[in-house]
C-alpha angles and dihedrals in degrees: 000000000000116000138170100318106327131070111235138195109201137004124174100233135197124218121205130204143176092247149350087259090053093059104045080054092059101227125164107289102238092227135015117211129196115228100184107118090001128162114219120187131180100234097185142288105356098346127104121171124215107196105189122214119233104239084089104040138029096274121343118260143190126250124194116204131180130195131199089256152021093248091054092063089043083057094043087045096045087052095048095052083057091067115094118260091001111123119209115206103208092194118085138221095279093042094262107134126207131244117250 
């Protein structure tokens, strides 16, 4: 795998659909996103955040996801905790943290 400027061997990845169905369908994700380094933050309710780094991609970038309920981000923020060099902020944006 070639990116940016580097050769690497290996990047834990995230692919995003439009649906569940979508995905055990196995369509297209409609975007791919590069974990690796990553920064993930609770925001608040429903709402995570996964800012990439740019070592993967051309410049790092921010994106906001939002799940159905509060234990579902719980779940996509334990797993993400579990990649290598990603850090995961439990507090939100109004200083509420989230139980983990």
């Amino acid at each position: 795998l070639i990116c940016g400027q580097q050769d690497v061997s290996f990047a834990y990845l995230l692919d995003l659909y439009e649906s569940r169905d979508a995905a055990a369908a196995h369509e297209d994700p409609l975007q791919r996103v590069h974990v690796t380094n990553a920064e993930c933050a609770f925001v608040q309710g429903t709402v995570f955040t996964i800012k990439t780094s740019g070592e993967l991609n051309k410049k790092g970038m921010t994106h906001f996801l939002s799940t159905e309920t509060e234990l579902e981000v719980k779940g996509w923020l334990s797993a993400l905790e579990l990649v290598p060099e990603v850090s995961v902020n439990w507090v939100g944006k109004d200083g509420t943290e989230l139980a983990h």
